[in-house]
Structures are given as structure tokens and as C-alpha cells.
C-alpha positions in Angstrom: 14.9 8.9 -54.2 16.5 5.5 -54.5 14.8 2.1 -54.0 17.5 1.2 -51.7 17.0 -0.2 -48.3 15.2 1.9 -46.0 16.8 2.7 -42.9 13.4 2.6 -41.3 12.2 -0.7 -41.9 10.4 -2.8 -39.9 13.0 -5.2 -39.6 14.8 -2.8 -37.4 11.7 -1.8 -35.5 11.4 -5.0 -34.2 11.0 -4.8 -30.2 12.4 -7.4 -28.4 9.8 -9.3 -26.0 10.7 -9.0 -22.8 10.8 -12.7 -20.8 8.3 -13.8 -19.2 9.3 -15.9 -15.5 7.0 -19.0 -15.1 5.4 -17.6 -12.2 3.7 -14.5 -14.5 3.5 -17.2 -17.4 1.6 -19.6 -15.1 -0.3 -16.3 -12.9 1.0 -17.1 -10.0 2.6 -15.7 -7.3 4.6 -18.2 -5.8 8.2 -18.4 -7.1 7.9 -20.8 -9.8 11.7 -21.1 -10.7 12.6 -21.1 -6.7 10.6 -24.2 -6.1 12.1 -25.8 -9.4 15.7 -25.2 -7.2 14.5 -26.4 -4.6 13.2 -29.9 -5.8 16.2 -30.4 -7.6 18.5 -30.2 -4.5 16.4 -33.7 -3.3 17.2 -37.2 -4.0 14.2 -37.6 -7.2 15.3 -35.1 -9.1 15.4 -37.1 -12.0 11.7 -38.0 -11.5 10.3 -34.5 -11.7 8.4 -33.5 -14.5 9.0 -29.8 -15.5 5.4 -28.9 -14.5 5.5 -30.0 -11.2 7.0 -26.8 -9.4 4.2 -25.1 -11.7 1.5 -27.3 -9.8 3.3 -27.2 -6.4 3.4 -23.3 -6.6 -0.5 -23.2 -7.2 -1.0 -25.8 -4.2 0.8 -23.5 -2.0 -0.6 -20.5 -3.2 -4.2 -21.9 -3.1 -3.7 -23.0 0.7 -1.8 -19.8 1.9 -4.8 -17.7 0.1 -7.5 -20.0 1.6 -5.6 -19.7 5.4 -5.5 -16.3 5.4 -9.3 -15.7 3.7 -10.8 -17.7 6.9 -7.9 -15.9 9.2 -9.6 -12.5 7.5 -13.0 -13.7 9.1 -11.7 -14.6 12.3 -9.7 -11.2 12.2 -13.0 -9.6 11.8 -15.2 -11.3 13.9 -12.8 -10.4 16.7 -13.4 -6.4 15.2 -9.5 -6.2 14.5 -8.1 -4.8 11.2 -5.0 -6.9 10.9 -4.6 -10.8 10.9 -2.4 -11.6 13.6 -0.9 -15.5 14.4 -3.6 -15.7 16.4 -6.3 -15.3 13.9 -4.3 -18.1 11.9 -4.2 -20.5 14.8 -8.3 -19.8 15.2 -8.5 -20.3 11.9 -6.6 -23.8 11.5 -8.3 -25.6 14.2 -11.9 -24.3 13.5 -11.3 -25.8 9.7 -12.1 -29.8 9.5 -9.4 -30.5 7.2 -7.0 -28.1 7.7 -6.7 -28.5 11.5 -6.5 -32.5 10.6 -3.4 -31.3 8.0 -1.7 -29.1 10.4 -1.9 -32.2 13.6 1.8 -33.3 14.8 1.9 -37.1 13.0 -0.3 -36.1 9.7 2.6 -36.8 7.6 4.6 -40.1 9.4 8.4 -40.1 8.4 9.3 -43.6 7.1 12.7 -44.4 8.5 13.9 -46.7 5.4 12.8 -47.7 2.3 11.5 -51.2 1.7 13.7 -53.4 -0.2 12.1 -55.2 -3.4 12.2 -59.0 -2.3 13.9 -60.1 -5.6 17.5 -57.7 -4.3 17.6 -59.9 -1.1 
């Protein structure tokens, strides 16, 4: 037999590994690369850092999991299997900060930027 290169070496039994996306990366199951898009389309783009979709995604996931969690309860106080709207709406205004999160005018729009007093 000759010393010669095997044809079954392990070189050529590497396996590729399979990509990962962030969300699975960062175990999450908000779409990690979709918010990325999206935060690009806006005006700071240059400002973001490349793990704030990762945070933004476990914000949103952490909220939407804690929403329906308390909607679960009201579900089931009312003795109904399935969260509907209405258990969410329950649910929002019997929660102290989420019902203060959710008001019309929690978040007031600021019609223009103020202009540093040394560009006037």
C-alpha cells in the first residue's frame, strides 16, 4: 500500500458549519437582522452601534412576552382558553407601568430640533 495521500482524510471530512442568524446567535426570537434594516432606513444610522438591534430585539421580545404572560391570567381568570384583544387591553390598563407606556402623549413628538446657539 503506498504512503500516498489518502483519499479519506480528514481534510476532506470537514463539514461546513452551517450560519448561524443573530437572532439564534443572540436566543432570540425577534428578527435581529430585520430590525438592523429597519434602523438603517432612519436619519442616525451612522450612530448605531452593531449591537443595538441585538438589544432592541430583546426589549421587544421581553415586553411582548410579559404582555401576553399577564393577558394569559386575565385570559384565565375570565375561564377562556385563548387570549383575545380584550384580554390585552385588561391587561395593559390593570399594569402601573404599562398602562402609563401605552397612554396617547407618553412619547411627545418634538416638532424641530434645537439649534446649537454658536450656528445662529
Amino acid at each position: 500500500m503506498s504512503r500516498g495521500r489518502n483519499r479519506w482524510s480528514w481534510s476532506s471530512h470537514r463539514r461546513r458549519r452551517h450560519s448561524l442568524s443573530r437572532s439564534t446567535r443572540a436566543e432570540l426570537q425577534f428578527p435581529v437582522s430585520r430590525l438592523d434594516r429597519l434602523l438603517r432606513l432612519g436619519p442616525n444610522a451612522q450612530r448605531l452601534s452593531s449591537s443595538t438591534p441585538i438589544f432592541l430585539a430583546g426589549i421587544l421580545e421581553y415586553l411582548t412576552a410579559h404582555i401576553l404572560d399577564l393577558a394569559g391570567v386575565e385570559a384565565r381568570s375570565s375561564h377562556d382558553v385563548r387570549i383575545t384583544p380584550e384580554h390585552v387591553q385588561r391587561a395593559l390598563d390593570n399594569h402601573e407601568y404599562l398602562s402609563r407606556l401605552f397612554q396617547p402623549g407618553a412619547f411627545p413628538r418634538v416638532s424641530a430640533m434645537p439649534v446649537p446657539e454658536d450656528r445662529l
